[in-house]
N, C-alpha and C positions, 0 to 999 in steps of 0.2 A: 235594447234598453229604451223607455220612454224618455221623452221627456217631462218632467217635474216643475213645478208650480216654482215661482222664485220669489221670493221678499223684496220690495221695495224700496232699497236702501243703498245710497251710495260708497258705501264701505262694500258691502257686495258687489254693486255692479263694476266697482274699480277692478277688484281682484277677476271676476271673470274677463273685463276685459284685457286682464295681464295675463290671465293665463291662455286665452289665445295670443302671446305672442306680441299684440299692441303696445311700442314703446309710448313713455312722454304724455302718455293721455290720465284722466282719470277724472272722477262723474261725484257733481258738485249737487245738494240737495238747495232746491233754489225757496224761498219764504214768502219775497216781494217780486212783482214782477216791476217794481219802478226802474228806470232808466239807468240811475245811481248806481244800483244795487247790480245789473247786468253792465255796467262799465266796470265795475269792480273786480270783475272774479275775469274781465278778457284776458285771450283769444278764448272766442264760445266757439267751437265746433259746431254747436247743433245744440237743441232741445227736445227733450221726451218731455211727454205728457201721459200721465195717468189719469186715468177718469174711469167712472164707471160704464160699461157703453149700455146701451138701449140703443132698439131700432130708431134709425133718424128719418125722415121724409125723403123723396128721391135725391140725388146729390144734384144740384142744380147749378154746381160750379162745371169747368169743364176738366174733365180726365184727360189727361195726355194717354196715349196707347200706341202711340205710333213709338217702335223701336229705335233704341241706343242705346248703342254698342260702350258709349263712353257714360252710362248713367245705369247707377246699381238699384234696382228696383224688384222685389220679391215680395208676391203675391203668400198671405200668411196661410200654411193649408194645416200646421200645426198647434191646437188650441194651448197649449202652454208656453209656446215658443216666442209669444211676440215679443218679451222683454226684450230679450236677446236679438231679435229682430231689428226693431227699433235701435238697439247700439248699432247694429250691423248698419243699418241707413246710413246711419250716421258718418260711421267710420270708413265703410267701402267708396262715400262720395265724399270724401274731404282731401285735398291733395295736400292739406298740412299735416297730416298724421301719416305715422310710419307705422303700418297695420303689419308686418312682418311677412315671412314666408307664406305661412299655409292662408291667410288671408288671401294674401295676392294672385296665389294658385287658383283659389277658389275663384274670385273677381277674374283673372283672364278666362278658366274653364267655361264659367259662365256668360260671358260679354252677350254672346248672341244670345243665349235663352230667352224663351216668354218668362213672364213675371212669372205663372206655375210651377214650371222646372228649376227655375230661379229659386223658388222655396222648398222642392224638392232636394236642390243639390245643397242646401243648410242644412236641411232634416236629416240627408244624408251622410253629413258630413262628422266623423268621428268625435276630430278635433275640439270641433266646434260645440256638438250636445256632451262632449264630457267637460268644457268651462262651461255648459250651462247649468249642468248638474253636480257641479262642484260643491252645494251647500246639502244636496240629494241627501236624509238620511233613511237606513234602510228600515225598510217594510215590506215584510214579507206576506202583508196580506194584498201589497197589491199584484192584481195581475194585467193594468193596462199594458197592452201594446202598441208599436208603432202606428198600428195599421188603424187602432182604436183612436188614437190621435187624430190621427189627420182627418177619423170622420168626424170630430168632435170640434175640429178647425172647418170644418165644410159647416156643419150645421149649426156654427154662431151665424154666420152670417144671414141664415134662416129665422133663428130661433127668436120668437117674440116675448116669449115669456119669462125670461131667465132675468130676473132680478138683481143677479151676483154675478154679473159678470165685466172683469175688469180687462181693461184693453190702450194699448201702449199706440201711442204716434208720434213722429219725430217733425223735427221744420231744421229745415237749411237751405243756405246758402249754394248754390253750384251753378260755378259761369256768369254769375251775375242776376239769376231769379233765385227768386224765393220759393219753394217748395213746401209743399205739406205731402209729406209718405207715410200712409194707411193701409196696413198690409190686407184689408177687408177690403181695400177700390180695387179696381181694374187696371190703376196705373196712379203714377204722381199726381196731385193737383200746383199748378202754378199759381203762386199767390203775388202775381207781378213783378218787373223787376225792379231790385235793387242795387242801390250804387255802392261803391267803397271795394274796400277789400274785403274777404271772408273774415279775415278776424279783425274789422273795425268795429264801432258802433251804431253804422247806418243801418245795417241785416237786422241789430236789435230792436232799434226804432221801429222798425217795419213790423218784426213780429209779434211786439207784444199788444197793439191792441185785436190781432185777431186771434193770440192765445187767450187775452181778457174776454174776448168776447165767446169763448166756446165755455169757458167757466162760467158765466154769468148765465147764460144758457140753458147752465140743469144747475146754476145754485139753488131757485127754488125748491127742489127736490133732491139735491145730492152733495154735502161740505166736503166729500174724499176727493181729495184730488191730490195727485203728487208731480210738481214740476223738478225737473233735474237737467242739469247741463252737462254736457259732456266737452270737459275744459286741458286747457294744456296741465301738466302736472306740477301744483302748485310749487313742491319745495325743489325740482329741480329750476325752476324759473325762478325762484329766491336766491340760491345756491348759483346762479349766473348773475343777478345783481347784484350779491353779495363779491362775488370776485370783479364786478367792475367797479365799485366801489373803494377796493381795496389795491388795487390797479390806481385808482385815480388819484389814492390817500398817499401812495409812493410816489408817484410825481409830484405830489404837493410838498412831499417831505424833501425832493431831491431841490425843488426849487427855493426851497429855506435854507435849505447847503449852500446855495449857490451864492442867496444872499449874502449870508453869514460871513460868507469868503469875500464880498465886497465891499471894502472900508467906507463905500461914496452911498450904498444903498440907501433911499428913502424910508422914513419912517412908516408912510404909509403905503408901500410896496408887503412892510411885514405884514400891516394889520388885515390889508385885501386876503391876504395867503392867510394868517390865522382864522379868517373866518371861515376862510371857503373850507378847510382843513376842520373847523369845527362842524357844518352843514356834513362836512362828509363821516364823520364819528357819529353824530346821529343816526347819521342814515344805515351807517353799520351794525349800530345798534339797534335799529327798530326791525332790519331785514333778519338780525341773528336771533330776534323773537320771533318773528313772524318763523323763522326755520324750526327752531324749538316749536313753537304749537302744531306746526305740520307733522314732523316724529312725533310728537305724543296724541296728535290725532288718528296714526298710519299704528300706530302701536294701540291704541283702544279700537280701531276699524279690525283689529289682528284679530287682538283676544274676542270682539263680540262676534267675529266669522269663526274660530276655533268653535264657540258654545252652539251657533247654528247649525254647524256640521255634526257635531253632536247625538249620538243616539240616547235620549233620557230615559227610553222605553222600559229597558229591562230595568235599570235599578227602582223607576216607580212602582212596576210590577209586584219586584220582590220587597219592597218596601212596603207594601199595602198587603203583601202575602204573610210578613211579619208581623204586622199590626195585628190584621186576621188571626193570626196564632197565636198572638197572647190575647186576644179577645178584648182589642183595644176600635178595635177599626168602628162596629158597632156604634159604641158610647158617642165618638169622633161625631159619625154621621150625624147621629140624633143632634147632638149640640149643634150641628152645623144648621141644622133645618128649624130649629128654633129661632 
């Protein structure tokens, strides 16, 4: 089975990465790339970038190519594959994510590979192209194969003329450098290093003005671009504020017991505790919205992956085969082309 063209969308790219097995994670559709706006949505894993590729001038940065064993790096030989790719970056060199069994299989299997077989043992890997082609609906006129792939993964990297064609790259953090992974180089590029922790804000600072600057680049000629983060999972991380919050709301209560019980207590021992007891009711309240929009975002991410999945084929078919039959279809068109 091939691999399939995947939509751009992080309700998508969530659910594939759940169904390889990735706890905790899930991929954030980014708008601004200002400072604010990337402190808000931390710990960032990593960043995909979308853009449309064209051939670029020679790389004039330096490629790393020299081998490690502790750095996940696959060379893309599969032309529909880089989405998935691109998460893989992400997710195979992040020690904050819990990438599950068959992940982890694959990452030791692989450790020693060249970047090639690196990208051969994804293409290979069952698991892996059936969460990529989990949105896959059938068509039976197509007849690409694997083998069709991977020549059609060779000959981007050739191809000058190809107009349409879209292409995924990640940036992370690992060890302390900053990286840019392009499954079309020869290996990582080091984009210097940086301080902090992986899920601080220093990694962010670092990389948004050379994401800015790769957009600005082909704004002249290209406004598609899609930035996405691949972030810890928003409402389980609400859902752990939400219980220290309410942790903290019970000590605050046990310590008004306490008072209550002491005839000597000061007046303003109460008011310090009713306040603090107030800031924490807020807080509770705005975390148990913030949890409420996350289910009914995780429930409209459902229903609009249900309709992707979707085969509309046959019923337009026979729906346009019925019109034809009552000698409606005809009339339809004309009006349409008026």
């Amino acid at each position: 089975m091939s691999w399939l063209a995947v939509e751009s969308d992080p309700g998508v790219f969530t659910e594939i990465i759940q169904q390889m097995q990735v706890k905790g994670v899930q991929v954030e559709e980014l708008y601004s790339l200002d400072i604010t706006s990337l402190d808000e949505i931390r710990p960032v894993y990593g960043l995909v970038l979308l853009y449309k590729w064209r051939p670029e001038e020679k790389e004039s940065r330096v490629v790393i190519t020299e081998p490690n064993p502790n750095f996940f790096f696959a060379s893309q030989i599969i032309n529909n594959a880089c989405a998935t790719q691109a998460l893989l970056s992400v997710l195979m060199n992040s020690s904050g994510i819990e990438i599950g069994s068959e992940l982890s299989e694959l990452k030791e299997f692989a450790k020693d590979f060249p970047p090639e077989l690196k990208g051969l043992a994804i293409s290979n890997n069952e698991a892996i192209r059936a969460a990529h082609n989990t949105f896959a609906r059938p068509d039976s006129s197509s007849t690409t194969t694997e083998e069709d792939e991977i020549a059609a993964g060779r000959k981007k990297k050739e191809n000058e003329g190809d107009d349409d064609v879209y292409h995924y790259i990640s940036y992370l953090p690992v060890d302390g450098i900053l990286y840019e992974l392009d499954g079309l180089k020869e290996g990582p590029i080091s984009l210097g290093q940086c301080l902090g922790e992986p899920d601080g804000i220093e990694w962010l600072k670092m990389v948004q003005p050379v994401v800015q600057e790769r957009i600005d680049r082909y704004l002249q000629n290209e406004i598609r671009f899609s930035l996405l983060a691949v972030v810890k999972n928003r409402k389980e991380m609400y859902r752990a504020e939400l219980k220290e919050y309410q942790m903290k709301r019970e000590r605050i209560l046990q310590q008004v017991g306490t008072l209550q019980a002491d005839k000597y207590a000061e007046k303003s021992s109460y008011e310090a505790l009713d306040k603090s007891l107030s800031e924490v009711n807020v807080g509770i309240e705005t975390v148990s919205q913030k949890i409420v929009m996350e289910e009914e975002r995780s429930k409209n991410w459902k229903k609009e992956n249900l309709r992707r999945k979707h085969n509309y084929v046959p019923f337009l078919f026979n729906f346009l085969k019925i019109l034809a039959d009552k000698k409606k279809l005809k009339p339809l068109i004309d009006k349409a082309r008026r």
